[in-house]
C-alpha positions, -999 to 999 in steps of 0.1 A, spaced: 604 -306 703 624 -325 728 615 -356 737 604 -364 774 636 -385 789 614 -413 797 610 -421 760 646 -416 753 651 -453 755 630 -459 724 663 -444 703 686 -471 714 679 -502 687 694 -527 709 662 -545 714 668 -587 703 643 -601 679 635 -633 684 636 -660 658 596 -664 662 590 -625 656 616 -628 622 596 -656 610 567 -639 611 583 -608 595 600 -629 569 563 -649 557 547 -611 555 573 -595 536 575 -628 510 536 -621 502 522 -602 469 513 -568 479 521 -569 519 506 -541 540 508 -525 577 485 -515 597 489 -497 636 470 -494 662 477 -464 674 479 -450 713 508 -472 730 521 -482 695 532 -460 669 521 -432 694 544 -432 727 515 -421 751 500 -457 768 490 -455 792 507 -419 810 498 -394 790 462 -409 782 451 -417 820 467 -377 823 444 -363 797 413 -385 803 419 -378 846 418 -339 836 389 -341 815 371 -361 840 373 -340 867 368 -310 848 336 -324 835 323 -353 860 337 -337 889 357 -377 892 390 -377 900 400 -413 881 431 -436 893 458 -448 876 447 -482 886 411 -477 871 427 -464 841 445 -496 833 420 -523 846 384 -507 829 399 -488 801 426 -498 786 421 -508 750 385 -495 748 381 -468 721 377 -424 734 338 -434 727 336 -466 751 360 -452 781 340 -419 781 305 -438 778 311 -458 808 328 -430 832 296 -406 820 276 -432 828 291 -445 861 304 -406 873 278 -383 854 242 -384 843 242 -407 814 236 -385 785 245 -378 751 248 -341 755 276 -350 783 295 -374 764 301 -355 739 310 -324 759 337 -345 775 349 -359 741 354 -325 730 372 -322 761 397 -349 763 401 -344 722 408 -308 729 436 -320 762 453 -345 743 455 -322 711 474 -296 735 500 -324 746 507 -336 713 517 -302 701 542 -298 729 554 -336 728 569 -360 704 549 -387 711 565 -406 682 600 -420 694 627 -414 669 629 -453 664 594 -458 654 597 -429 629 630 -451 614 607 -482 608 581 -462 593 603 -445 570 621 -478 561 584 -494 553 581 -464 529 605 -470 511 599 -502 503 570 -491 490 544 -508 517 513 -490 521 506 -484 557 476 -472 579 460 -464 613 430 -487 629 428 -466 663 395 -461 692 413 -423 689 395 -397 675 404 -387 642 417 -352 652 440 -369 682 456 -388 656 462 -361 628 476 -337 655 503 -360 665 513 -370 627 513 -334 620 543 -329 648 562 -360 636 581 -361 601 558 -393 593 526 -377 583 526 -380 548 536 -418 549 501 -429 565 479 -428 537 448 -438 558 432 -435 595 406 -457 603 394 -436 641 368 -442 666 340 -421 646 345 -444 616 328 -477 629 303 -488 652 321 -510 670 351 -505 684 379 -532 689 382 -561 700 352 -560 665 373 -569 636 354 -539 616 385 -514 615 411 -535 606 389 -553 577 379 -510 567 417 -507 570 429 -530 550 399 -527 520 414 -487 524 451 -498 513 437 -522 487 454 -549 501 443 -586 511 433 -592 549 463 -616 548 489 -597 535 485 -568 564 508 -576 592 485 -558 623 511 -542 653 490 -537 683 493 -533 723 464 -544 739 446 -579 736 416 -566 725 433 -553 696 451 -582 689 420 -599 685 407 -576 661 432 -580 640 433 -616 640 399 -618 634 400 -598 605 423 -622 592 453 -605 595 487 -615 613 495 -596 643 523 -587 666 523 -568 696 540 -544 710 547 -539 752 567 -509 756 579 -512 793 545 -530 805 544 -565 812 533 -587 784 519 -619 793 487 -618 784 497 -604 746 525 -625 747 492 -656 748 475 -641 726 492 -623 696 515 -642 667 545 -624 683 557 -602 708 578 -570 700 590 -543 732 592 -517 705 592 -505 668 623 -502 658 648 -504 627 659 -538 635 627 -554 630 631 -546 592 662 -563 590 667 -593 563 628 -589 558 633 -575 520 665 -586 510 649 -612 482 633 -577 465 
Protein backbone atom coordinates (compact mmCIF):
# COMPACT_ATOMS: atom_id res chain seq x y z
CA UNK A 1 0.00 0.00 0.00
CA UNK A 2 0.95 3.53 -0.75
CA UNK A 3 0.58 5.97 1.53
CA UNK A 4 -1.85 8.94 0.84
CA UNK A 5 0.58 12.14 0.07
CA UNK A 6 -0.85 14.07 2.84
CA UNK A 7 0.79 11.71 5.38
CA UNK A 8 3.97 11.61 3.56
CA UNK A 9 5.27 14.25 5.88
CA UNK A 10 5.13 11.97 8.86
CA UNK A 11 8.52 10.11 7.16
CA UNK A 12 10.68 13.19 7.46
CA UNK A 13 12.12 13.02 11.28
CA UNK A 14 13.04 16.56 11.36
CA UNK A 15 10.52 17.40 14.03
CA UNK A 16 12.72 19.35 17.28
CA UNK A 17 12.09 17.88 20.68
CA UNK A 18 11.98 20.09 23.16
CA UNK A 19 13.96 19.97 26.28
CA UNK A 20 10.56 19.64 28.44
CA UNK A 21 9.37 16.51 26.14
CA UNK A 22 13.22 14.82 26.66
CA UNK A 23 12.90 15.25 30.30
CA UNK A 24 9.94 13.60 30.50
CA UNK A 25 11.24 10.84 28.19
CA UNK A 26 14.47 10.56 30.06
CA UNK A 27 12.42 10.16 33.90
CA UNK A 28 10.23 7.26 32.02
CA UNK A 29 12.92 5.43 30.53
CA UNK A 30 15.15 5.62 34.07
CA UNK A 31 12.07 3.74 35.81
CA UNK A 32 12.03 -0.18 36.70
CA UNK A 33 9.90 -1.84 34.15
CA UNK A 34 8.65 1.26 32.01
CA UNK A 35 5.69 0.71 29.67
CA UNK A 36 3.69 2.54 26.68
CA UNK A 37 0.50 2.83 26.16
CA UNK A 38 -1.49 4.65 22.81
CA UNK A 39 -4.37 5.93 22.29
CA UNK A 40 -5.17 5.13 19.14
CA UNK A 41 -7.28 7.13 16.21
CA UNK A 42 -5.06 10.41 15.53
CA UNK A 43 -2.03 8.74 17.33
CA UNK A 44 -0.44 5.73 16.35
CA UNK A 45 -3.25 5.49 13.69
CA UNK A 46 -2.94 8.47 11.03
CA UNK A 47 -6.81 8.92 10.49
CA UNK A 48 -7.97 12.10 13.05
CA UNK A 49 -9.96 13.55 12.21
CA UNK A 50 -10.29 12.95 8.01
CA UNK A 51 -10.73 9.64 7.50
CA UNK A 52 -12.99 9.19 10.76
CA UNK A 53 -15.53 12.26 10.13
CA UNK A 54 -15.41 10.31 6.30
CA UNK A 55 -16.44 6.99 7.67
CA UNK A 56 -18.75 8.18 10.40
CA UNK A 57 -20.48 11.06 7.64
CA UNK A 58 -21.10 7.77 5.28
CA UNK A 59 -22.53 5.74 7.93
CA UNK A 60 -24.62 8.41 9.09
CA UNK A 61 -26.34 9.15 6.11
CA UNK A 62 -26.60 5.74 5.11
CA UNK A 63 -28.36 4.90 8.31
CA UNK A 64 -29.82 8.30 9.95
CA UNK A 65 -30.50 9.76 6.69
CA UNK A 66 -27.91 13.01 8.44
CA UNK A 67 -25.52 14.26 6.40
CA UNK A 68 -22.83 15.44 9.43
CA UNK A 69 -20.25 18.40 9.06
CA UNK A 70 -16.82 18.56 9.40
CA UNK A 71 -17.37 21.17 11.91
CA UNK A 72 -19.80 18.95 14.05
CA UNK A 73 -17.37 16.31 13.77
CA UNK A 74 -14.63 18.13 15.54
CA UNK A 75 -16.66 20.25 18.10
CA UNK A 76 -19.26 17.23 19.56
CA UNK A 77 -17.17 14.21 18.74
CA UNK A 78 -13.87 14.35 18.84
CA UNK A 79 -12.34 12.26 21.58
CA UNK A 80 -15.61 10.48 22.51
CA UNK A 81 -15.40 6.62 21.98
CA UNK A 82 -17.47 4.70 18.40
CA UNK A 83 -20.09 4.02 21.37
CA UNK A 84 -20.63 7.71 22.62
CA UNK A 85 -20.43 9.58 19.03
CA UNK A 86 -22.89 7.04 17.60
CA UNK A 87 -25.24 7.29 20.83
CA UNK A 88 -25.64 10.89 20.63
CA UNK A 89 -26.08 11.26 16.63
CA UNK A 90 -28.82 8.09 16.97
CA UNK A 91 -30.26 9.92 19.50
CA UNK A 92 -30.25 13.50 18.13
CA UNK A 93 -30.70 12.22 14.13
CA UNK A 94 -32.59 8.77 14.53
CA UNK A 95 -35.05 7.20 16.91
CA UNK A 96 -33.06 6.46 20.02
CA UNK A 97 -32.73 2.83 20.09
CA UNK A 98 -30.51 0.09 20.81
CA UNK A 99 -31.41 -1.84 17.71
CA UNK A 100 -30.19 1.40 15.62
CA UNK A 101 -27.06 1.95 17.38
CA UNK A 102 -25.87 -1.02 16.93
CA UNK A 103 -26.90 -1.31 13.20
CA UNK A 104 -24.81 1.81 12.65
CA UNK A 105 -21.83 0.47 14.74
CA UNK A 106 -21.71 -2.36 12.51
CA UNK A 107 -21.83 0.08 9.97
CA UNK A 108 -19.14 2.61 10.56
CA UNK A 109 -16.94 -0.69 11.98
CA UNK A 110 -17.61 -2.33 8.60
CA UNK A 111 -16.52 1.47 6.54
CA UNK A 112 -13.60 2.08 8.47
CA UNK A 113 -12.45 -1.70 8.15
CA UNK A 114 -12.64 -1.20 4.19
CA UNK A 115 -10.33 2.02 4.45
CA UNK A 116 -7.80 0.56 6.53
CA UNK A 117 -7.31 -2.29 4.12
CA UNK A 118 -6.67 0.09 1.27
CA UNK A 119 -4.64 2.68 3.46
CA UNK A 120 -1.55 2.78 5.67
CA UNK A 121 -2.90 4.56 8.26
CA UNK A 122 0.35 3.98 10.19
CA UNK A 123 3.12 6.55 8.95
CA UNK A 124 6.32 4.95 8.36
CA UNK A 125 7.79 7.14 11.31
CA UNK A 126 5.44 5.89 13.89
CA UNK A 127 6.09 2.22 12.80
CA UNK A 128 10.24 3.34 13.49
CA UNK A 129 9.36 4.24 17.17
CA UNK A 130 7.41 1.33 17.74
CA UNK A 131 9.94 -0.97 16.49
CA UNK A 132 12.68 0.88 18.43
CA UNK A 133 10.41 0.51 21.80
CA UNK A 134 10.50 -3.21 20.93
CA UNK A 135 13.56 -3.70 21.04
CA UNK A 136 14.24 -2.36 24.02
CA UNK A 137 12.10 -4.69 25.26
CA UNK A 138 9.12 -2.25 26.51
CA UNK A 139 5.89 -3.76 26.54
CA UNK A 140 3.39 -1.58 24.76
CA UNK A 141 -0.46 -1.41 24.33
CA UNK A 142 -3.65 0.21 22.87
CA UNK A 143 -6.36 2.13 25.33
CA UNK A 144 -8.64 3.32 22.27
CA UNK A 145 -12.91 4.41 22.19
CA UNK A 146 -12.34 2.13 18.62
CA UNK A 147 -13.82 -0.95 18.39
CA UNK A 148 -11.78 -3.82 18.75
CA UNK A 149 -12.09 -4.98 15.04
CA UNK A 150 -11.07 -1.17 13.73
CA UNK A 151 -8.03 -1.58 15.56
CA UNK A 152 -6.90 -5.17 14.61
CA UNK A 153 -7.65 -4.35 10.92
CA UNK A 154 -5.20 -1.56 10.75
CA UNK A 155 -2.29 -3.52 12.79
CA UNK A 156 -2.88 -6.32 10.52
CA UNK A 157 -1.90 -3.94 7.29
CA UNK A 158 1.08 -2.41 9.16
CA UNK A 159 4.44 -4.51 10.04
CA UNK A 160 3.68 -3.56 13.81
CA UNK A 161 1.05 -6.09 14.76
CA UNK A 162 2.83 -8.42 16.63
CA UNK A 163 4.58 -5.70 18.79
CA UNK A 164 1.20 -4.67 20.63
CA UNK A 165 0.64 -7.30 22.99
CA UNK A 166 -2.66 -5.76 24.27
CA UNK A 167 -5.92 -3.61 23.06
CA UNK A 168 -7.95 -2.16 25.58
CA UNK A 169 -11.27 -0.98 22.88
CA UNK A 170 -14.55 0.69 23.37
CA UNK A 171 -16.40 -2.78 24.12
CA UNK A 172 -14.00 -3.49 27.03
CA UNK A 173 -15.20 -0.75 29.63
CA UNK A 174 -18.10 1.08 30.65
CA UNK A 175 -16.88 4.21 30.47
CA UNK A 176 -15.10 5.60 27.95
CA UNK A 177 -12.36 8.36 28.30
CA UNK A 178 -11.84 11.00 29.68
CA UNK A 179 -12.68 7.76 32.78
CA UNK A 180 -9.38 6.66 33.79
CA UNK A 181 -10.73 2.80 33.49
CA UNK A 182 -8.76 1.83 30.17
CA UNK A 183 -5.66 3.12 30.85
CA UNK A 184 -5.62 1.62 34.58
CA UNK A 185 -7.09 -2.05 32.46
CA UNK A 186 -4.11 -1.22 30.22
CA UNK A 187 -1.50 -0.92 32.28
CA UNK A 188 -2.66 -4.03 34.96
CA UNK A 189 -2.67 -5.91 31.12
CA UNK A 190 1.24 -5.23 30.56
CA UNK A 191 1.96 -5.87 34.25
CA UNK A 192 3.38 -2.77 34.74
CA UNK A 193 2.99 0.04 37.48
CA UNK A 194 0.47 3.04 36.61
CA UNK A 195 3.63 5.16 36.95
CA UNK A 196 5.95 3.63 34.87
CA UNK A 197 3.47 3.76 31.58
CA UNK A 198 4.24 6.85 29.64
CA UNK A 199 0.38 7.46 28.07
CA UNK A 200 0.69 9.26 24.19
CA UNK A 201 -2.67 10.70 23.39
CA UNK A 202 -4.41 13.44 21.09
CA UNK A 203 -7.25 14.70 22.59
CA UNK A 204 -7.77 16.28 26.12
CA UNK A 205 -10.11 14.00 27.18
CA UNK A 206 -7.60 11.35 26.78
CA UNK A 207 -4.96 13.14 28.35
CA UNK A 208 -6.97 13.21 31.28
CA UNK A 209 -7.50 9.75 31.42
CA UNK A 210 -4.35 8.95 31.46
CA UNK A 211 -3.27 11.28 34.06
CA UNK A 212 -5.81 10.17 36.18
CA UNK A 213 -4.85 6.77 35.99
CA UNK A 214 -1.63 7.87 37.25
CA UNK A 215 0.30 7.69 34.37
CA UNK A 216 2.52 10.46 32.49
CA UNK A 217 1.25 11.58 29.32
CA UNK A 218 2.30 13.40 26.22
CA UNK A 219 0.33 14.38 23.47
CA UNK A 220 0.42 14.25 20.15
CA UNK A 221 -1.11 17.17 17.48
CA UNK A 222 -0.35 16.08 14.10
CA UNK A 223 -1.02 19.27 11.95
CA UNK A 224 -3.99 20.52 14.38
CA UNK A 225 -3.55 23.21 16.72
CA UNK A 226 -2.57 22.32 20.09
CA UNK A 227 -3.35 24.69 22.70
CA UNK A 228 -5.65 23.26 24.66
CA UNK A 229 -3.30 19.78 24.94
CA UNK A 230 -0.47 21.83 25.06
CA UNK A 231 -2.53 23.08 28.86
CA UNK A 232 -3.23 20.16 29.61
CA UNK A 233 -0.88 17.14 28.92
CA UNK A 234 2.95 16.79 30.59
CA UNK A 235 4.23 17.44 27.03
CA UNK A 236 3.50 18.18 23.66
CA UNK A 237 4.80 16.04 20.63
CA UNK A 238 3.59 16.98 16.53
CA UNK A 239 4.34 13.40 15.86
CA UNK A 240 5.77 9.84 16.72
CA UNK A 241 8.85 9.60 15.48
CA UNK A 242 12.43 8.00 15.83
CA UNK A 243 13.94 11.01 17.41
CA UNK A 244 11.86 10.99 20.39
CA UNK A 245 13.84 7.73 21.45
CA UNK A 246 17.00 9.35 21.22
CA UNK A 247 19.39 9.34 24.41
CA UNK A 248 16.33 7.90 26.26
CA UNK A 249 18.17 4.32 26.86
CA UNK A 250 21.63 5.05 26.51
CA UNK A 251 22.29 4.15 30.54
CA UNK A 252 20.89 0.35 29.57
Amino acid sequence: MTPPAAKMTAMLDDEPVGTGVRDIMAAWAAGRRPGVLFDFNGTLSDDEPDLLCETFRAAFQECLGWTMTASVYLTAFVGLSDTEIITKAVRHRGDGTADQIARVKQRHTALYAERAQREELIAPDTVRFVEMLAAQGIPMGIVTGAQREQVVAVLNSSPIADLISVIVADEDVRHGKPDPAGYTMGAKALQVPADEVLAFEDSVVGVNAALAAGMRCIAVTGDRPGDGLSATATGVVRRLTPRLLAGCFDHR
